[in-house]
Biopython code that builds the backbone (N, CA, C, O; Angstrom):
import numpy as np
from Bio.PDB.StructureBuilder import StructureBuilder

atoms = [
    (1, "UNK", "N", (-3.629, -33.202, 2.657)),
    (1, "UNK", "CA", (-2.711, -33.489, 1.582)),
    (1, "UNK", "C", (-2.336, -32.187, 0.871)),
    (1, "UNK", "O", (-3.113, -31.260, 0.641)),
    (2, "UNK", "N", (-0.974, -32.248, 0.540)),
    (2, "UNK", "CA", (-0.402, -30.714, 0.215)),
    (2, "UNK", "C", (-0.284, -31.237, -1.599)),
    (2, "UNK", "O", (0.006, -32.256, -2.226)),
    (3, "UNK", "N", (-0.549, -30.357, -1.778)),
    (3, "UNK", "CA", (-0.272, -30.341, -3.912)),
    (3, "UNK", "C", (0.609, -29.802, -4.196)),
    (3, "UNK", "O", (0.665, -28.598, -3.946)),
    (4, "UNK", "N", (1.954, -30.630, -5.008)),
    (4, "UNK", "CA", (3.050, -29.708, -4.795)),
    (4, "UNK", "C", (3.250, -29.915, -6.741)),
    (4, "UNK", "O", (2.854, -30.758, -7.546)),
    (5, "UNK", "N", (4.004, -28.751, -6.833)),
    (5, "UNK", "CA", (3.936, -27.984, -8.331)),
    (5, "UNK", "C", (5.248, -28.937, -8.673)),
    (5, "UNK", "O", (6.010, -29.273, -7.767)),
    (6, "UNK", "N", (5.487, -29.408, -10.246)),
    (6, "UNK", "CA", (6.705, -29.842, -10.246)),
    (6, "UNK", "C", (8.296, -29.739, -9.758)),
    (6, "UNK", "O", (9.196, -30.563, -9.603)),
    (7, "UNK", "N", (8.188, -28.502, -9.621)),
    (7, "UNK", "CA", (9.427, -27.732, -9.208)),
    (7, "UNK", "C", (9.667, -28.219, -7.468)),
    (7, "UNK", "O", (10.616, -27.851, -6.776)),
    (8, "UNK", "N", (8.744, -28.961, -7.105)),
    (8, "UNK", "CA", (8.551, -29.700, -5.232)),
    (8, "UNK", "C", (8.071, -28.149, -4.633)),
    (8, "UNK", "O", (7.670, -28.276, -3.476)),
    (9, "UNK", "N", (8.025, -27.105, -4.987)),
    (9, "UNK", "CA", (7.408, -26.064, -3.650)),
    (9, "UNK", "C", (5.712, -26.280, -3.662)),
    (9, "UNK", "O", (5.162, -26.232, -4.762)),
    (10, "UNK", "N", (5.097, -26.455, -2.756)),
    (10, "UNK", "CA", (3.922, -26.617, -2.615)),
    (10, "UNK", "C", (3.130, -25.066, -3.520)),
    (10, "UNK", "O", (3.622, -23.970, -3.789)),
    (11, "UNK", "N", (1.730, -25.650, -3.775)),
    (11, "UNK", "CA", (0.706, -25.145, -4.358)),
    (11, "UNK", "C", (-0.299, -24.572, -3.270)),
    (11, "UNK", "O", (-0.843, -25.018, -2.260)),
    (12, "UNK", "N", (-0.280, -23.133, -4.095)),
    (12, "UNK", "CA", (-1.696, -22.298, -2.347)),
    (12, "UNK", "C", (-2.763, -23.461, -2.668)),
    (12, "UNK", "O", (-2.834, -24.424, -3.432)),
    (13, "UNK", "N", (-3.455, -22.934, -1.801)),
    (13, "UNK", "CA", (-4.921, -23.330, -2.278)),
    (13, "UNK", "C", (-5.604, -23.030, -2.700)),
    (13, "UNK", "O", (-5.822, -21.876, -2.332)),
    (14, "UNK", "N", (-6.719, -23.565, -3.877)),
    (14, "UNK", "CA", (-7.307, -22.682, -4.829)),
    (14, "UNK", "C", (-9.066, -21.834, -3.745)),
    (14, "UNK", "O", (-10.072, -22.332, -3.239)),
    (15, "UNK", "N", (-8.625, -20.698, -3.859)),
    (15, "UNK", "CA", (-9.490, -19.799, -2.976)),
    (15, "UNK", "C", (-9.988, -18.494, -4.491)),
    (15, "UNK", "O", (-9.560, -18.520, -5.645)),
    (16, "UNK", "N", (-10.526, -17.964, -4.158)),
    (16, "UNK", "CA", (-11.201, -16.958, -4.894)),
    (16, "UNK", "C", (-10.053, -16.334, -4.666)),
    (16, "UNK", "O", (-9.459, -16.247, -5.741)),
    (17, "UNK", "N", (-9.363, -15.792, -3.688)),
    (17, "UNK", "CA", (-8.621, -14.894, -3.759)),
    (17, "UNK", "C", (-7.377, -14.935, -4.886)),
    (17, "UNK", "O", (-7.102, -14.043, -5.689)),
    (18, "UNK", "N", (-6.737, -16.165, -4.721)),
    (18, "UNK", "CA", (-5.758, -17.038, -5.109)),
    (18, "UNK", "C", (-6.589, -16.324, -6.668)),
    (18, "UNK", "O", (-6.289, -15.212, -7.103)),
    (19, "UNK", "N", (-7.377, -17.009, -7.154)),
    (19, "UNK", "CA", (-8.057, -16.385, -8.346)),
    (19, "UNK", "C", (-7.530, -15.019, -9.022)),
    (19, "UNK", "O", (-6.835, -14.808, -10.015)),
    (20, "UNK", "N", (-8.133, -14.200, -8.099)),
    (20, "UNK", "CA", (-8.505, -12.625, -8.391)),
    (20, "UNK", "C", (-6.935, -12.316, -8.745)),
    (20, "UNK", "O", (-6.567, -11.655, -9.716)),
    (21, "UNK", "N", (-5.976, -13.001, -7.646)),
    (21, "UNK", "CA", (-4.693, -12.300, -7.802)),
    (21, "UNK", "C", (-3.865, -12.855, -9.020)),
    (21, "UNK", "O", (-2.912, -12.214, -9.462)),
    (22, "UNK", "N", (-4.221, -13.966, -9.507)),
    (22, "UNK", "CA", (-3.748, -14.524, -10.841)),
    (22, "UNK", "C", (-4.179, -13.610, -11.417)),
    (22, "UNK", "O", (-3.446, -12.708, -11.822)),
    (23, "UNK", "N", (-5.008, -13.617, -11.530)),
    (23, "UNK", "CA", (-5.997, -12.329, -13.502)),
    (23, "UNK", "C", (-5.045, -11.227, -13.029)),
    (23, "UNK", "O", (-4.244, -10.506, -13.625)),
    (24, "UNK", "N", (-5.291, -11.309, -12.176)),
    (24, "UNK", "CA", (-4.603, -9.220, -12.136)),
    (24, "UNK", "C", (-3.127, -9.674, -12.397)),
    (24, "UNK", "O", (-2.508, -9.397, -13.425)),
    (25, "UNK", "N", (-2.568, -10.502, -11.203)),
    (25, "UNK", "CA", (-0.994, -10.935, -11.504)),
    (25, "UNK", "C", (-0.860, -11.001, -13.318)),
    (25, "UNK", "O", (0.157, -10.410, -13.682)),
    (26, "UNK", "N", (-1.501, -11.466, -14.234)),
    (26, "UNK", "CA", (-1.184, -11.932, -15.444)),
    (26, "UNK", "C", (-1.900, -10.707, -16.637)),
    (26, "UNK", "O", (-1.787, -10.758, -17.862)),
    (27, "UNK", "N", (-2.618, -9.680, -15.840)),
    (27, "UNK", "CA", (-2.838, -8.422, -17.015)),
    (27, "UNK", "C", (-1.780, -7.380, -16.444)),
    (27, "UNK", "O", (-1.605, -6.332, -17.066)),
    (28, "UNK", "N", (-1.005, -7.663, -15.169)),
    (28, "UNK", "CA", (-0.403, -6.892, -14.972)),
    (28, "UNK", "C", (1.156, -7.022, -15.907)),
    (28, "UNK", "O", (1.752, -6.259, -16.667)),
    (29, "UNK", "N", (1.340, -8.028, -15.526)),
    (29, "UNK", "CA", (2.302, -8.693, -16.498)),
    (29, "UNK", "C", (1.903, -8.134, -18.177)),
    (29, "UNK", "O", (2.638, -7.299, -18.703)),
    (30, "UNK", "N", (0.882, -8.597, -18.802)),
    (30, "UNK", "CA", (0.479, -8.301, -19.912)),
    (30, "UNK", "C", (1.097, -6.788, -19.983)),
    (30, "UNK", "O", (2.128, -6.574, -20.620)),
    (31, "UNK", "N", (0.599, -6.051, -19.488)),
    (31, "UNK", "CA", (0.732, -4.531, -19.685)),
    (31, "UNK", "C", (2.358, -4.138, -19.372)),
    (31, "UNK", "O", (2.640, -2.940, -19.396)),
    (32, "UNK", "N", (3.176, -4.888, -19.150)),
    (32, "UNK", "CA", (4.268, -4.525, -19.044)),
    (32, "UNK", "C", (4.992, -4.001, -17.331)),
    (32, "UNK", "O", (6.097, -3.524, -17.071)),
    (33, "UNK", "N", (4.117, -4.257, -16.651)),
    (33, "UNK", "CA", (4.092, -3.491, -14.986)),
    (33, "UNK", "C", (4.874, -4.340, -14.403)),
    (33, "UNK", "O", (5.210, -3.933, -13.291)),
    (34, "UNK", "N", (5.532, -5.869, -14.826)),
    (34, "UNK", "CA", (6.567, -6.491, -13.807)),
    (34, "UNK", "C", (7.201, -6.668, -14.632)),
    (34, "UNK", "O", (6.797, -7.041, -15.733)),
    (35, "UNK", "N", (8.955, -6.346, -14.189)),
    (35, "UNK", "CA", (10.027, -6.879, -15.041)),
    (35, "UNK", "C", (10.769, -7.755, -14.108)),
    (35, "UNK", "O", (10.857, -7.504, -12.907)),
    (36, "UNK", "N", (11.305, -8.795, -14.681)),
    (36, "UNK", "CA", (11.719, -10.185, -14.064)),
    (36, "UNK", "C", (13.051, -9.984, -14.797)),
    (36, "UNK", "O", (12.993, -10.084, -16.022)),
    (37, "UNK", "N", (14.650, -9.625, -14.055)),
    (37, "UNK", "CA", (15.549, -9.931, -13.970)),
    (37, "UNK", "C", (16.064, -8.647, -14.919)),
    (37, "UNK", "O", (16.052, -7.574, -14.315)),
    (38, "UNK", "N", (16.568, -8.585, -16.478)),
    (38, "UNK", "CA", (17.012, -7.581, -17.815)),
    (38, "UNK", "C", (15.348, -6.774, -17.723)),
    (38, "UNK", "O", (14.217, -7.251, -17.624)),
    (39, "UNK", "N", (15.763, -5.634, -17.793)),
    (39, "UNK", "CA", (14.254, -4.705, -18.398)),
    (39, "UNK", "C", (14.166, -5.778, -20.026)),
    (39, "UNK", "O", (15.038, -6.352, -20.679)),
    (40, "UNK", "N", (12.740, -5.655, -20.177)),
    (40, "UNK", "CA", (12.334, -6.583, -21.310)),
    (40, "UNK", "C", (12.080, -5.517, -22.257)),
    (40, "UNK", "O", (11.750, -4.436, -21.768)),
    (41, "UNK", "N", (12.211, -5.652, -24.090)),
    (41, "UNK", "CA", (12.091, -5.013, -24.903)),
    (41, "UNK", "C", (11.165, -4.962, -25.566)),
    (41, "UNK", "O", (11.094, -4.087, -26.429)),
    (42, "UNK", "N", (9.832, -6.173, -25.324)),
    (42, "UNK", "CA", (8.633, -6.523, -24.951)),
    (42, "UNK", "C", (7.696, -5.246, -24.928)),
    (42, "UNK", "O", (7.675, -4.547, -23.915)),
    (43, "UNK", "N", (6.832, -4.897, -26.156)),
    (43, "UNK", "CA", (6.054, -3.824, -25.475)),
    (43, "UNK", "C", (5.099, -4.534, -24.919)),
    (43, "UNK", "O", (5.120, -5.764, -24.967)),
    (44, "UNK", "N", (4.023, -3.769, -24.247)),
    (44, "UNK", "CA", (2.789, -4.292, -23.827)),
    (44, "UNK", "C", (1.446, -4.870, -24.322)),
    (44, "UNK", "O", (0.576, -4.134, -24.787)),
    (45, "UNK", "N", (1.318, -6.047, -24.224)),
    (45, "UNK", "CA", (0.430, -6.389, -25.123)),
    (45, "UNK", "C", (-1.041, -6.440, -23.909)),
    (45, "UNK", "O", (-1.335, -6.960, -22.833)),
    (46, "UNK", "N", (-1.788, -5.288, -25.225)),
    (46, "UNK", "CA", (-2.914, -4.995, -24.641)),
    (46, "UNK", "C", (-4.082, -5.459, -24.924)),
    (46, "UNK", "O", (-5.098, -5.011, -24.392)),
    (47, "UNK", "N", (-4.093, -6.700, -26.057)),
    (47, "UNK", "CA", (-5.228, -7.569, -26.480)),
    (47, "UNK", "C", (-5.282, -8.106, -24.948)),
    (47, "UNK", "O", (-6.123, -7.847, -24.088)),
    (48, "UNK", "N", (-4.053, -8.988, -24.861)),
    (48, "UNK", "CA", (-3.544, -10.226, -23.923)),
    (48, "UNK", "C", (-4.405, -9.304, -22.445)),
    (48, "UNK", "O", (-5.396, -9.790, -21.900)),
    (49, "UNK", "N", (-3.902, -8.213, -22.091)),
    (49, "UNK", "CA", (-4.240, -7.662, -20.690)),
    (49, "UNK", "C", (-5.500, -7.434, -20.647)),
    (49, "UNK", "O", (-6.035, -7.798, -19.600)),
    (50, "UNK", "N", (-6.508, -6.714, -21.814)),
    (50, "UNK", "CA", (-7.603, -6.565, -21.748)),
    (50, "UNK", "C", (-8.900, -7.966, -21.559)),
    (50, "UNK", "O", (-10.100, -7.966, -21.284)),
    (51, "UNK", "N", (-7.990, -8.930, -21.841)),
    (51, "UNK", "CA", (-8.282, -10.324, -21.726)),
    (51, "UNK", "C", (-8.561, -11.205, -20.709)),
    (51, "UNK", "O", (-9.360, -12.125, -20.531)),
    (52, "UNK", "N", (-7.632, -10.641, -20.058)),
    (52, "UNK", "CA", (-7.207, -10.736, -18.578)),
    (52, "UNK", "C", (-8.446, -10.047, -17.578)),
    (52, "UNK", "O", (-9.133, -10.630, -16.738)),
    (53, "UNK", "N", (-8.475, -8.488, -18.011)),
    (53, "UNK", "CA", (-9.133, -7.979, -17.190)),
    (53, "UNK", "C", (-10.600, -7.894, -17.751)),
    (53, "UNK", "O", (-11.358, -7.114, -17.176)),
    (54, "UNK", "N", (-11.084, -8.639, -18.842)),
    (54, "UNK", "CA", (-12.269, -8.988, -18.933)),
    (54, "UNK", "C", (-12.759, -10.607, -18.375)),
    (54, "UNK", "O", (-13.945, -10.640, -18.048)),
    (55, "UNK", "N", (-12.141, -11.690, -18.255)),
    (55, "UNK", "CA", (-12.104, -12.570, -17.408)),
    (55, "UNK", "C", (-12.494, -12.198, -15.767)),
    (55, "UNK", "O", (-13.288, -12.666, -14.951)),
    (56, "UNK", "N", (-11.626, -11.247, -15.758)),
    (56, "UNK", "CA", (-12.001, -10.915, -13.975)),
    (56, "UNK", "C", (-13.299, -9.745, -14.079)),
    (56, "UNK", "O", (-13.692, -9.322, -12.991)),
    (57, "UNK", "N", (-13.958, -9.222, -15.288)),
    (57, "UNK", "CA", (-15.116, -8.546, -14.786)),
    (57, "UNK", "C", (-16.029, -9.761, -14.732)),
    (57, "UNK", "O", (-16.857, -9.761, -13.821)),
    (58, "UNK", "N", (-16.008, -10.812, -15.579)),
    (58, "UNK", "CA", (-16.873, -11.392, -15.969)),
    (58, "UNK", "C", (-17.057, -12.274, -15.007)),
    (58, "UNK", "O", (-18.097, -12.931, -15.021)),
    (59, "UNK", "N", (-15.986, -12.493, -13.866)),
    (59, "UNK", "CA", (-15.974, -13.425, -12.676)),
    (59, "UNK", "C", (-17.466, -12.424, -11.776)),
    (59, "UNK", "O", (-18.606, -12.572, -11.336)),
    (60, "UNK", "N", (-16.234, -11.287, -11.985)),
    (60, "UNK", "CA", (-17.493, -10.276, -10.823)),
    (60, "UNK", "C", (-19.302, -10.466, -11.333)),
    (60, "UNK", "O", (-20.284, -10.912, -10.741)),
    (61, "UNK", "N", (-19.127, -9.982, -12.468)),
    (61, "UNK", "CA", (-20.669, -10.341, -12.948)),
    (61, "UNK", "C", (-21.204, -11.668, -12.565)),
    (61, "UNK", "O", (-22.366, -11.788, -12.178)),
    (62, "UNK", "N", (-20.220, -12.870, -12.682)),
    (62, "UNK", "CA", (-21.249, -13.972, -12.418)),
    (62, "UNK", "C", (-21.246, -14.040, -11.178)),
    (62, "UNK", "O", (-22.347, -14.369, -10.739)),
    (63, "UNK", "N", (-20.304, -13.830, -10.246)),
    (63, "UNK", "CA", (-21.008, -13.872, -8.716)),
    (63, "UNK", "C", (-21.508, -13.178, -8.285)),
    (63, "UNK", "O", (-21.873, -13.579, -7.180)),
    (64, "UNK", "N", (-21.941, -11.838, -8.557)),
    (64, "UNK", "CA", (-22.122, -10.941, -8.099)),
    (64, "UNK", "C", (-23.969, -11.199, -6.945)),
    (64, "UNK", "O", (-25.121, -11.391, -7.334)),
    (65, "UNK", "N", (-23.493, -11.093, -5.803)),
    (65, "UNK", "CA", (-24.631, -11.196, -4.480)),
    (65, "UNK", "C", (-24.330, -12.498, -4.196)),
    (65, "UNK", "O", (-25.200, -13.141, -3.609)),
    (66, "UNK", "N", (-23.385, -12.994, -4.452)),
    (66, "UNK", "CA", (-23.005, -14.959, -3.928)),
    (66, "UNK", "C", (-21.236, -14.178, -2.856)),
    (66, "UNK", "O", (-20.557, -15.019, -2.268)),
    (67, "UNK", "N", (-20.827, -12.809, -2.793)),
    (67, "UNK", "CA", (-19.553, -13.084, -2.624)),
    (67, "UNK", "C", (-19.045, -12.569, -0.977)),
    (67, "UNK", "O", (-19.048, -11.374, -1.273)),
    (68, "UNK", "N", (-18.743, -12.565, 0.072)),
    (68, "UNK", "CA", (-18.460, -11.894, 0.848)),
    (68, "UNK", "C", (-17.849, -10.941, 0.743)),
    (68, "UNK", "O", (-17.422, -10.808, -0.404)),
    (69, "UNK", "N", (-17.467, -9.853, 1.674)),
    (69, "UNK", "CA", (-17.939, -8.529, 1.271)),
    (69, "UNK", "C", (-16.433, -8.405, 1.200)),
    (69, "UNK", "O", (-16.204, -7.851, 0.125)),
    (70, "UNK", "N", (-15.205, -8.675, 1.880)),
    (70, "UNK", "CA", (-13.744, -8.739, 1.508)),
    (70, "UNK", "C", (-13.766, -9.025, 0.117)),
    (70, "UNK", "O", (-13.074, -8.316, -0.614)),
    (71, "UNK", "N", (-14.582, -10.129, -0.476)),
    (71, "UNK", "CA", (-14.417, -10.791, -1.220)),
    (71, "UNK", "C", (-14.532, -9.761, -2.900)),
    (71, "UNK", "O", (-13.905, -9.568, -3.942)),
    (72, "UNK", "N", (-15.846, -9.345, -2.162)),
    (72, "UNK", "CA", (-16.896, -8.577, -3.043)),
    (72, "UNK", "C", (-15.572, -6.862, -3.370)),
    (72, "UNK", "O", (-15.367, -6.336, -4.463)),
    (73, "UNK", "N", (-15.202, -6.611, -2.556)),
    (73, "UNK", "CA", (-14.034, -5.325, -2.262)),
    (73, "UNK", "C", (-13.376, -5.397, -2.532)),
    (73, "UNK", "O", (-12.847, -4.299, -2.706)),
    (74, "UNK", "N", (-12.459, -6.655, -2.951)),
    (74, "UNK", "CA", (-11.051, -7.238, -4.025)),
    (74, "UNK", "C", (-11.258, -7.588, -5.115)),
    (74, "UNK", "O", (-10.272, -7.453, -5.840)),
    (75, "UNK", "N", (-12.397, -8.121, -5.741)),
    (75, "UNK", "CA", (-12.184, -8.043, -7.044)),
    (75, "UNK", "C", (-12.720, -6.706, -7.408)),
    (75, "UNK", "O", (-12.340, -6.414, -8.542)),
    (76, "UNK", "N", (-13.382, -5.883, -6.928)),
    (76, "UNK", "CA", (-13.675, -4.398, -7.304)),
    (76, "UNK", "C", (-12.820, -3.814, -7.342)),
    (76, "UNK", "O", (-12.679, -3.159, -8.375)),
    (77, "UNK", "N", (-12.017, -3.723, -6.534)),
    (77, "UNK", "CA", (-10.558, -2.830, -6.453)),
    (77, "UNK", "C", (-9.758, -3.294, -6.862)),
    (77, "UNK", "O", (-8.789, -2.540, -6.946)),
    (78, "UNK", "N", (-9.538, -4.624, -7.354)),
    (78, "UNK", "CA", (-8.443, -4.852, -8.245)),
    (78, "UNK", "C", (-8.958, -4.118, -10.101)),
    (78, "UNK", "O", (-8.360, -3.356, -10.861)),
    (79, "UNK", "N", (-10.350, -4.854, -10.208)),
    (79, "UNK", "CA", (-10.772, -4.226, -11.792)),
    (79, "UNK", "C", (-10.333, -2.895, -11.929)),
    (79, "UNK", "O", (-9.603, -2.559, -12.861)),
    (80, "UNK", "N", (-10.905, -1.768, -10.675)),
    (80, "UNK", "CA", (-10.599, -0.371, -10.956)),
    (80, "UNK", "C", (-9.173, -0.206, -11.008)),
    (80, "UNK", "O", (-8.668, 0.616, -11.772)),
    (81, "UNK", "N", (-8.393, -1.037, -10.136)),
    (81, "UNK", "CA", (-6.842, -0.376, -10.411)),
    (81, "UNK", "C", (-6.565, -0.950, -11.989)),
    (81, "UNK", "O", (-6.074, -0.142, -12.777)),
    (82, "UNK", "N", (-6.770, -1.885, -12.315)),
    (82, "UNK", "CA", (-6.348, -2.743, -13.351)),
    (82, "UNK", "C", (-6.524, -2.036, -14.737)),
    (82, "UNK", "O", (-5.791, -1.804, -15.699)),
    (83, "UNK", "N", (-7.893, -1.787, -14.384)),
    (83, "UNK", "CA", (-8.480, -0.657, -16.144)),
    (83, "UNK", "C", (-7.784, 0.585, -15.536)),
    (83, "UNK", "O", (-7.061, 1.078, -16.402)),
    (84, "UNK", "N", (-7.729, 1.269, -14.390)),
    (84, "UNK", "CA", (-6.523, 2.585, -14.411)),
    (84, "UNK", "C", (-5.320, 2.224, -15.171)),
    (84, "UNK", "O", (-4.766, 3.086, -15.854)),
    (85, "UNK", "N", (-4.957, 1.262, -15.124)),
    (85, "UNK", "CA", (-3.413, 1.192, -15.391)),
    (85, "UNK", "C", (-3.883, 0.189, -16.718)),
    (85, "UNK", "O", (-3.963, -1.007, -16.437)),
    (86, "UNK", "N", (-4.071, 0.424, -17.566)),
    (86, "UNK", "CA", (-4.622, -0.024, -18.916)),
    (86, "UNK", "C", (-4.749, 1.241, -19.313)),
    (86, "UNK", "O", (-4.007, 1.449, -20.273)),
    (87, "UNK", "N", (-5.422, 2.262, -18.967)),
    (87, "UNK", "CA", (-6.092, 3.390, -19.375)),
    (87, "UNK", "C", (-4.637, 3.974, -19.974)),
    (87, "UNK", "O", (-4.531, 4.404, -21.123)),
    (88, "UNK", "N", (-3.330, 3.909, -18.831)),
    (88, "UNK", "CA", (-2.037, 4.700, -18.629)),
    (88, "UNK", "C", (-1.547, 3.767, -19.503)),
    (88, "UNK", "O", (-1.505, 4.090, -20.690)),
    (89, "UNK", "N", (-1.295, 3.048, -19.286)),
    (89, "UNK", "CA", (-0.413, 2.684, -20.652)),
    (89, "UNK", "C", (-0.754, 2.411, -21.930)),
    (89, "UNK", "O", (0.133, 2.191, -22.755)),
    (90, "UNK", "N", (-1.722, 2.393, -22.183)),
    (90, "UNK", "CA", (-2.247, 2.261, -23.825)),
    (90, "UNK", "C", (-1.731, 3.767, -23.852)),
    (90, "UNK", "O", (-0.784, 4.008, -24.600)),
    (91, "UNK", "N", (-2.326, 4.889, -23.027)),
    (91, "UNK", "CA", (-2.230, 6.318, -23.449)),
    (91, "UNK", "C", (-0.093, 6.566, -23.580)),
    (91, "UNK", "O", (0.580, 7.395, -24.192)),
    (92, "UNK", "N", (0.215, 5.628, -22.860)),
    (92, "UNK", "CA", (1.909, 6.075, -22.855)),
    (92, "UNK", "C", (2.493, 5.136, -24.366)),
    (92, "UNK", "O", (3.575, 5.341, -24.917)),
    (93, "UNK", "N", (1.393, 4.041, -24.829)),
    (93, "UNK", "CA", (2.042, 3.530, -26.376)),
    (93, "UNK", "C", (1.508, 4.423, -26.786)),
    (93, "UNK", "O", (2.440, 5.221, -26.698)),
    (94, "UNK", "N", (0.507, 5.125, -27.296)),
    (94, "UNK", "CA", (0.282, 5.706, -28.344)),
    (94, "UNK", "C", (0.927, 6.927, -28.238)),
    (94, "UNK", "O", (1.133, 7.252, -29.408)),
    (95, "UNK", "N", (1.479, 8.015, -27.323)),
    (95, "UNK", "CA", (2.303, 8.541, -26.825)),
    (95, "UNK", "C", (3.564, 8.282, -27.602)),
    (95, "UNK", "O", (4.158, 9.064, -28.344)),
    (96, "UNK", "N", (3.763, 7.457, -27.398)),
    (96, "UNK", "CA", (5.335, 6.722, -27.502)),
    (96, "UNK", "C", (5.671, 6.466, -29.083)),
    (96, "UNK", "O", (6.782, 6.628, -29.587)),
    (97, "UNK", "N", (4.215, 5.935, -29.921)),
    (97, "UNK", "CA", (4.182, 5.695, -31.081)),
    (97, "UNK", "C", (3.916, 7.162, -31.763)),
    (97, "UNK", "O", (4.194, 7.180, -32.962)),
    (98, "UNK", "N", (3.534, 8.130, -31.337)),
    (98, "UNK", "CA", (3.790, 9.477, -32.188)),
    (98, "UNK", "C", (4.915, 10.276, -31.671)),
    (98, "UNK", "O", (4.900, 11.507, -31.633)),
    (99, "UNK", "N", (5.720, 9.666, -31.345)),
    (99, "UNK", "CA", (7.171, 10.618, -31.247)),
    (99, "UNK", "C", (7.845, 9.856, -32.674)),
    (99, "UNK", "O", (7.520, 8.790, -33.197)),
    (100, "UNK", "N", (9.112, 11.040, -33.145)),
    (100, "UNK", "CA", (9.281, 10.715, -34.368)),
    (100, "UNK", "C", (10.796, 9.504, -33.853)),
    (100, "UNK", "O", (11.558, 9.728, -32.914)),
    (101, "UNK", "N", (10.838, 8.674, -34.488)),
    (101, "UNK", "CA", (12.201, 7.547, -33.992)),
    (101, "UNK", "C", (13.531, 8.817, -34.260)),
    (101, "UNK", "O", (13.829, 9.568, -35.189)),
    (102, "UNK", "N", (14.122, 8.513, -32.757)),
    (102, "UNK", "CA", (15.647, 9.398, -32.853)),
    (102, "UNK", "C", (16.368, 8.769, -33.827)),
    (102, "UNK", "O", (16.410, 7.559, -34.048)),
    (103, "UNK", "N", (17.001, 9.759, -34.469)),
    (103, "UNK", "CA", (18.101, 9.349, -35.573)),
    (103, "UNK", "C", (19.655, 9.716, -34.885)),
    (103, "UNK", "O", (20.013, 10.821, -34.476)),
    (104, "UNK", "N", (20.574, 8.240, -34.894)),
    (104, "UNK", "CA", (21.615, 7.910, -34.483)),
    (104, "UNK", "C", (22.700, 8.845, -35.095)),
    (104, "UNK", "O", (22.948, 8.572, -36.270)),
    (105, "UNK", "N", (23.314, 9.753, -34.635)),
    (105, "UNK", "CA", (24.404, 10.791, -35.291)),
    (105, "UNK", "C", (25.554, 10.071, -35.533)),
    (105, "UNK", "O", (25.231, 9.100, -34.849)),
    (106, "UNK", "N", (26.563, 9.796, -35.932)),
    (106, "UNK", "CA", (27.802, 9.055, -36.033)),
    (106, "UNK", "C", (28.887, 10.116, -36.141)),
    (106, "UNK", "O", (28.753, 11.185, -36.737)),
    (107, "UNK", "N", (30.163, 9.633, -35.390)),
    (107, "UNK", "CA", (31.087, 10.231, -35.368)),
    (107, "UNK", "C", (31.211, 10.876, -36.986)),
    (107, "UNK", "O", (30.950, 10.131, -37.930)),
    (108, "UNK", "N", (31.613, 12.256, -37.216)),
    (108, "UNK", "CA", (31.906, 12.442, -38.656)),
    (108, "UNK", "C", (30.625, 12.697, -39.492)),
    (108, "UNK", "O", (30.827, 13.476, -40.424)),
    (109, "UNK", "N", (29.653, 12.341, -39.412)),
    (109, "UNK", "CA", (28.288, 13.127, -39.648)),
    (109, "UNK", "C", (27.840, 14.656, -39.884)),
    (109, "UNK", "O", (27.540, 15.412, -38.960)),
    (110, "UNK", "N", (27.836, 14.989, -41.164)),
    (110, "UNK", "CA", (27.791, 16.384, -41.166)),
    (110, "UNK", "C", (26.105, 16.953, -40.649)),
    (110, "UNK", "O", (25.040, 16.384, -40.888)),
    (111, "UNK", "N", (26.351, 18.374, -39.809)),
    (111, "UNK", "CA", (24.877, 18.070, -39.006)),
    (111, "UNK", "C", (23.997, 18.294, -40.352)),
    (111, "UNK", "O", (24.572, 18.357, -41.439)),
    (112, "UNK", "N", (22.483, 18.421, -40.241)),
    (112, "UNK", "CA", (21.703, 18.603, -40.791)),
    (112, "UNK", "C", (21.761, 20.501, -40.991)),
    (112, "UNK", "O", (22.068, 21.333, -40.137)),
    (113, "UNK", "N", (21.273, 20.755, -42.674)),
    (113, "UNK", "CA", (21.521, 22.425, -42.655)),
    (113, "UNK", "C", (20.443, 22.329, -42.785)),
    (113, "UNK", "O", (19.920, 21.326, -43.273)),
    (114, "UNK", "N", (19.419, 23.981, -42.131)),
    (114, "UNK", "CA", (18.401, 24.295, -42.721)),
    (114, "UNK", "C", (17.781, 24.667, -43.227)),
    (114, "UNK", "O", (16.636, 24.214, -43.233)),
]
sb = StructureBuilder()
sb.init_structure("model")
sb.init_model(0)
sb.init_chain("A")
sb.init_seg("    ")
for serial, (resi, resn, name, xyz) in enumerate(atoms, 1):
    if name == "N":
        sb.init_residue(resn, " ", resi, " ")
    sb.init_atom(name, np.array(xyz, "f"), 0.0, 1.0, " ", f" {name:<3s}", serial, name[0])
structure = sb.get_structure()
């Protein structure tokens, strides 16, 4: 029997993997790393991602010696890419938040003297 999502396209099956790639799919998202259709004006929310990627350590911790070794090698390598790219973009907001906001010149604007 197939489980199909409202929309009628069928549902994977729920596998560990299926798992691992949600958390990451949804801190990746969090952090701003997929844009879906207009670039979004959306900064990155890094409560939400760190949330994300503490859910998936905490998966690893509780199985940890229950997992096969593919198994055991994907959620490891997803955490390490995941906190890399947490690491980079918190460091590119705060970055971003000490530049001073550009000021808009307007036609007819006398420049600034010094």
């Amino acid at each position: 029997m197939k489980l199909m999502s409202d929309s009628g396209f069928p549902l994977p099956p729920p596998t560990f993997e299926f798992l691992v790639f949600s958390l990451k799919t949804q801190a990746e998202m969090q952090l701003g790393l997929f844009q879906f259709g207009e670039p979004s004006e959306e900064p990155p929310n890094l409560p939400a991602a760190r949330h994300a990627i503490d859910l998936l350590a905490m998966i690893a911790e509780k199985t940890r010696g229950n997992l096969a070794l593919e198994e055991q090698r994907l959620i490891e390598n997803s955490l390490t890419e995941l906190r890399f790219r947490f690491v980079q973009v918190a460091e590119q907001k705060s970055t971003d938040a000490e530049k001073p906001a550009k000021k808009s010149v307007e036609p007819g604007d006398a420049p600034a003297s010094s």
